[in-house]
Residue frames as a rotation matrix with the C-alpha (Angstrom) as fourth column:
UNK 1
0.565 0.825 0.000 0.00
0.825 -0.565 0.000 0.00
0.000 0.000 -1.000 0.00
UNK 2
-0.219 -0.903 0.369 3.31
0.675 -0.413 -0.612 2.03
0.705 0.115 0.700 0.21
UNK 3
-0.878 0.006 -0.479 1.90
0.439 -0.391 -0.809 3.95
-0.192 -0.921 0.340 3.09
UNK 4
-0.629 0.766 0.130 -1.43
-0.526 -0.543 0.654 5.09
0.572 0.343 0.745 1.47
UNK 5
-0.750 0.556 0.357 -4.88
0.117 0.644 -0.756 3.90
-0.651 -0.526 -0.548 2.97
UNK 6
-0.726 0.624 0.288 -8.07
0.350 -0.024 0.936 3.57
0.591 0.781 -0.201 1.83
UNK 7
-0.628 0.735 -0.257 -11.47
-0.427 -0.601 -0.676 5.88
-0.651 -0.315 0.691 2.57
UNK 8
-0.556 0.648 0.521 -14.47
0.831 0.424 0.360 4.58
0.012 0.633 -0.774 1.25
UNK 9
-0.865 0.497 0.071 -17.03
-0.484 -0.863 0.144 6.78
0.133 0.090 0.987 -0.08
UNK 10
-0.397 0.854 0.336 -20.86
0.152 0.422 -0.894 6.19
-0.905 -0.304 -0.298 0.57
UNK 11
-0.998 0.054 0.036 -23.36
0.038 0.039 0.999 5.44
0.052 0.998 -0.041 -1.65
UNK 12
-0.424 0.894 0.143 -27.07
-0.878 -0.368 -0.306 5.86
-0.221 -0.256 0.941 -2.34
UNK 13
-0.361 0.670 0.648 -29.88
0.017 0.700 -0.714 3.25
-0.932 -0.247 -0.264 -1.18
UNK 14
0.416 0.670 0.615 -31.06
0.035 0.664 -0.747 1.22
-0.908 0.333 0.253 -3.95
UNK 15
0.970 -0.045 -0.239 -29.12
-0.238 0.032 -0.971 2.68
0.052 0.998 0.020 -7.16
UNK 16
0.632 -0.775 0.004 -25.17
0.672 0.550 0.496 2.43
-0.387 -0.311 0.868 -5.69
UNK 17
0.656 -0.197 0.729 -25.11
0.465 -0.655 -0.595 5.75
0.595 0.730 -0.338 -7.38
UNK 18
-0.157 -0.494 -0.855 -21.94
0.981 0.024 -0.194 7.53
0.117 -0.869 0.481 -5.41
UNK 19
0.571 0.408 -0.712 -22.79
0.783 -0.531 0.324 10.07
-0.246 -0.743 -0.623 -2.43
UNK 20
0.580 0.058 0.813 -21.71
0.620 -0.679 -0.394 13.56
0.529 0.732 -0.429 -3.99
UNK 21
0.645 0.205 0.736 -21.73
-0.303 -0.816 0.492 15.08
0.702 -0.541 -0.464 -1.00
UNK 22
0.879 -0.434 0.199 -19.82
-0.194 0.055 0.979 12.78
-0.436 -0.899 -0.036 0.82
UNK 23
0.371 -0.802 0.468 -17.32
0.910 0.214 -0.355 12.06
0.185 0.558 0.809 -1.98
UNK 24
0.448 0.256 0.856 -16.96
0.159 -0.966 0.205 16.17
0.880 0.044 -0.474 -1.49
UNK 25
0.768 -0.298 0.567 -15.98
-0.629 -0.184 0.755 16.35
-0.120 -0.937 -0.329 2.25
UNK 26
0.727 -0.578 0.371 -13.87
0.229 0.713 0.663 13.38
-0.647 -0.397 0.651 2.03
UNK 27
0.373 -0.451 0.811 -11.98
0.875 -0.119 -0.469 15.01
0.308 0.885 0.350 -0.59
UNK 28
0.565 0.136 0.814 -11.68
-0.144 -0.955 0.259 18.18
0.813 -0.263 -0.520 0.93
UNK 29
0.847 -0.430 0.312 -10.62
-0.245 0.206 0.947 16.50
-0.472 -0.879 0.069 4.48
UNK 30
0.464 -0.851 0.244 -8.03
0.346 0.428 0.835 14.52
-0.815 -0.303 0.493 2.96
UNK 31
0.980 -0.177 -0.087 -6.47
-0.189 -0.719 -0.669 17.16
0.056 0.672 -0.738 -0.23
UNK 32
0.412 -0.902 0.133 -2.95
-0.893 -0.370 0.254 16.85
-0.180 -0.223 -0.958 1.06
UNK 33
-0.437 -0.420 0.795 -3.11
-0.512 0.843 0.164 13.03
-0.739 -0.335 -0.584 0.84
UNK 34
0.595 0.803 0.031 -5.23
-0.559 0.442 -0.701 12.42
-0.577 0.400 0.712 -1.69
UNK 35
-0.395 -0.918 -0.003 -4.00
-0.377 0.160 0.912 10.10
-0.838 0.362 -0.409 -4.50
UNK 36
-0.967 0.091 -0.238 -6.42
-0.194 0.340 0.920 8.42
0.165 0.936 -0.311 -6.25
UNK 37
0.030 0.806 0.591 -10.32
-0.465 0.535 -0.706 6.87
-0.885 -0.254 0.390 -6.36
UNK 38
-0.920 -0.322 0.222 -11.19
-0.289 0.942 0.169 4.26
-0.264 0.091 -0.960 -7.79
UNK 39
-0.070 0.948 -0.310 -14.30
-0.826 -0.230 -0.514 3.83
-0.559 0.220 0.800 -9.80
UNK 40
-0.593 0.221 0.774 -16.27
0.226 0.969 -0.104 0.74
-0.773 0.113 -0.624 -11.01
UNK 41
-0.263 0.215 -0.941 -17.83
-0.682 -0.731 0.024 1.83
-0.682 0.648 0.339 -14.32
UNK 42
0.285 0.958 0.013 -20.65
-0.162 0.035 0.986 0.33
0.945 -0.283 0.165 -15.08
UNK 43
-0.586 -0.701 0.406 -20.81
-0.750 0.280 -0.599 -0.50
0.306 -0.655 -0.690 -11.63
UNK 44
-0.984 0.001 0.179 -21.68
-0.084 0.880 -0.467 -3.13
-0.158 -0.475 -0.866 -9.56
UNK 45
-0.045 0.992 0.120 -25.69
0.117 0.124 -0.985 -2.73
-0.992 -0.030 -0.122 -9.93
UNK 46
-0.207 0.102 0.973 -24.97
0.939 0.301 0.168 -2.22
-0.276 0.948 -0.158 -13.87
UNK 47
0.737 0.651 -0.181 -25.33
0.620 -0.758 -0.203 1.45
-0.269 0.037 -0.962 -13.59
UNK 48
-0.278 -0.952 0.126 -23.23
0.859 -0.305 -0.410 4.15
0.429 -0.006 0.903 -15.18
UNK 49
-0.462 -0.113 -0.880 -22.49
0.815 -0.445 -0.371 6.53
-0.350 -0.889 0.297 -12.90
UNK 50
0.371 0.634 0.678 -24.40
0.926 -0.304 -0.222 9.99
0.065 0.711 -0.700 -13.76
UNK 51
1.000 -0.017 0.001 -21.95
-0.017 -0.999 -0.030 11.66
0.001 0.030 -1.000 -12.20
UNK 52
0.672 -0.741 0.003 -19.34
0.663 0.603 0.442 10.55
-0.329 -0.295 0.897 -12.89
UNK 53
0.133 -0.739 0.661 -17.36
0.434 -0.556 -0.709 13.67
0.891 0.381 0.247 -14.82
UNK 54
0.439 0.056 0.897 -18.44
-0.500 -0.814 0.296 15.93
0.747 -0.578 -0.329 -11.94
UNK 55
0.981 -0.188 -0.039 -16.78
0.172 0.771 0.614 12.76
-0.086 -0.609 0.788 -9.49
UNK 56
0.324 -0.819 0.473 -13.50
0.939 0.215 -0.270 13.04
0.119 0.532 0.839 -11.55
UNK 57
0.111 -0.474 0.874 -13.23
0.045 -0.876 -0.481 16.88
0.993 0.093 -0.076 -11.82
UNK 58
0.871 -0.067 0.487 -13.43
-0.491 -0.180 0.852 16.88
0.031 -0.981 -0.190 -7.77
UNK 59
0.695 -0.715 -0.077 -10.87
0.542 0.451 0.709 14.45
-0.472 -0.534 0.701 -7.37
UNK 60
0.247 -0.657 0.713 -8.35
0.634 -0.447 -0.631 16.45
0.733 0.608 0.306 -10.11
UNK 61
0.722 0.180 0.669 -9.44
-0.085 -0.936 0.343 19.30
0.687 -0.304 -0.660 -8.26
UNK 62
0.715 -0.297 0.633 -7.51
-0.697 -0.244 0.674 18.09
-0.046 -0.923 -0.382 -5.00
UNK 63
0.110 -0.991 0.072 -4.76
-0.987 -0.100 0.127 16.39
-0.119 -0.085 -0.989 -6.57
UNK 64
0.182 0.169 0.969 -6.15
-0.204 0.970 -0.131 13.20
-0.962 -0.174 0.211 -6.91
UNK 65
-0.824 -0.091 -0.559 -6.22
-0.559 0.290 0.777 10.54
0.091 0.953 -0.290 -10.07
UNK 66
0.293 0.769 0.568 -8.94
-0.755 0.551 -0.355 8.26
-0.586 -0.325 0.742 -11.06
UNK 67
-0.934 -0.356 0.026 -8.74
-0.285 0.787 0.547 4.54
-0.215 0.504 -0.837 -11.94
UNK 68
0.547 0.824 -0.148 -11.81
-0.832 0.554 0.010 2.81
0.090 0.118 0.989 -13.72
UNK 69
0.006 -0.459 0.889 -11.76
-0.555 0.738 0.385 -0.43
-0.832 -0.495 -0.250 -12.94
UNK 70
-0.648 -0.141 -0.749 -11.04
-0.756 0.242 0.608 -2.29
0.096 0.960 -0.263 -16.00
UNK 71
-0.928 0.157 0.339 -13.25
0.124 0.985 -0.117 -5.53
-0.352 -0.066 -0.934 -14.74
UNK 72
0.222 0.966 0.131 -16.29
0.355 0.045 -0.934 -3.70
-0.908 0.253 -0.333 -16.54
UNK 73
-0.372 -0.294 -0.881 -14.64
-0.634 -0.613 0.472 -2.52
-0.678 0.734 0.041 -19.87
UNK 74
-0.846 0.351 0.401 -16.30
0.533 0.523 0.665 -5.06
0.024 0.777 -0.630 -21.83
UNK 75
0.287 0.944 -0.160 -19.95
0.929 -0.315 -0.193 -2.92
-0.233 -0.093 -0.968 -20.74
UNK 76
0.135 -0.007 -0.991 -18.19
-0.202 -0.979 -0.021 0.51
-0.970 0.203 -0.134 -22.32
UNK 77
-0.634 -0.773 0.000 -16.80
0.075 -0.062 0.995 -0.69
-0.769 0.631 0.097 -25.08
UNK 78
-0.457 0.852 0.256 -19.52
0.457 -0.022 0.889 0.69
0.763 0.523 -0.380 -27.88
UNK 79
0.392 0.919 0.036 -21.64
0.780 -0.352 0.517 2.79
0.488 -0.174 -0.855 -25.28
UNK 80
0.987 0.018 -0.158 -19.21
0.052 -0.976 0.211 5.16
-0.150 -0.216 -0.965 -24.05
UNK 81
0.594 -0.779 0.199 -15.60
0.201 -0.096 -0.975 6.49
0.779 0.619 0.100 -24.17
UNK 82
0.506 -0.222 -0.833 -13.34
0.842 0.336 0.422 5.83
0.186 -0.915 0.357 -21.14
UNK 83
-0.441 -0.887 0.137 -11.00
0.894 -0.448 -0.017 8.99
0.076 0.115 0.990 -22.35
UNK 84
-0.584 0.372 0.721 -13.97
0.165 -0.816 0.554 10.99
0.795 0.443 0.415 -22.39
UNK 85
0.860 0.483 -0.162 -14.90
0.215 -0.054 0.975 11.00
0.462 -0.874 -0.151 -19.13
């Protein structure tokens, strides 16, 4: 883990859609340390995210990177554009 940890973000009841607001604070709290998040895409309920750009520009914002997780890249390929997000 080279000294990094992990923060989970919440999600919303029933879609798994991720918690804006708390993705927001937890960004904010940890700015100096961020490094990265980590995004299933579809995710796990089959859902692409709807926010995902606005998910991505937050983490930039505070130094961060995002990974998609590659274990759904057969469900973009043909319906969206990983570079474009």
């Amino acid at each position: 883990m080279a000294g990094m940890r992990v923060v989970t973000i919440k999600c919303e009841n029933g879609t798994g859609n991720l918690d804006m607001e708390d993705l927001k604070t937890k960004c904010e709290k940890y700015s100096e340390e961020l490094g990265a998040i980590m995004i299933t895409y579809p995710s796990t309920f089959g859902i692409f995210e709807p926010k995902v750009k606005e998910a991505c520009e937050l983490v930039h914002k505070h130094g961060g990177q995002v990974y998609m997780d590659g274990a759904n890249m057969n469900a973009q390929i043909g319906l969206c554009s990983p570079g474009e997000i």
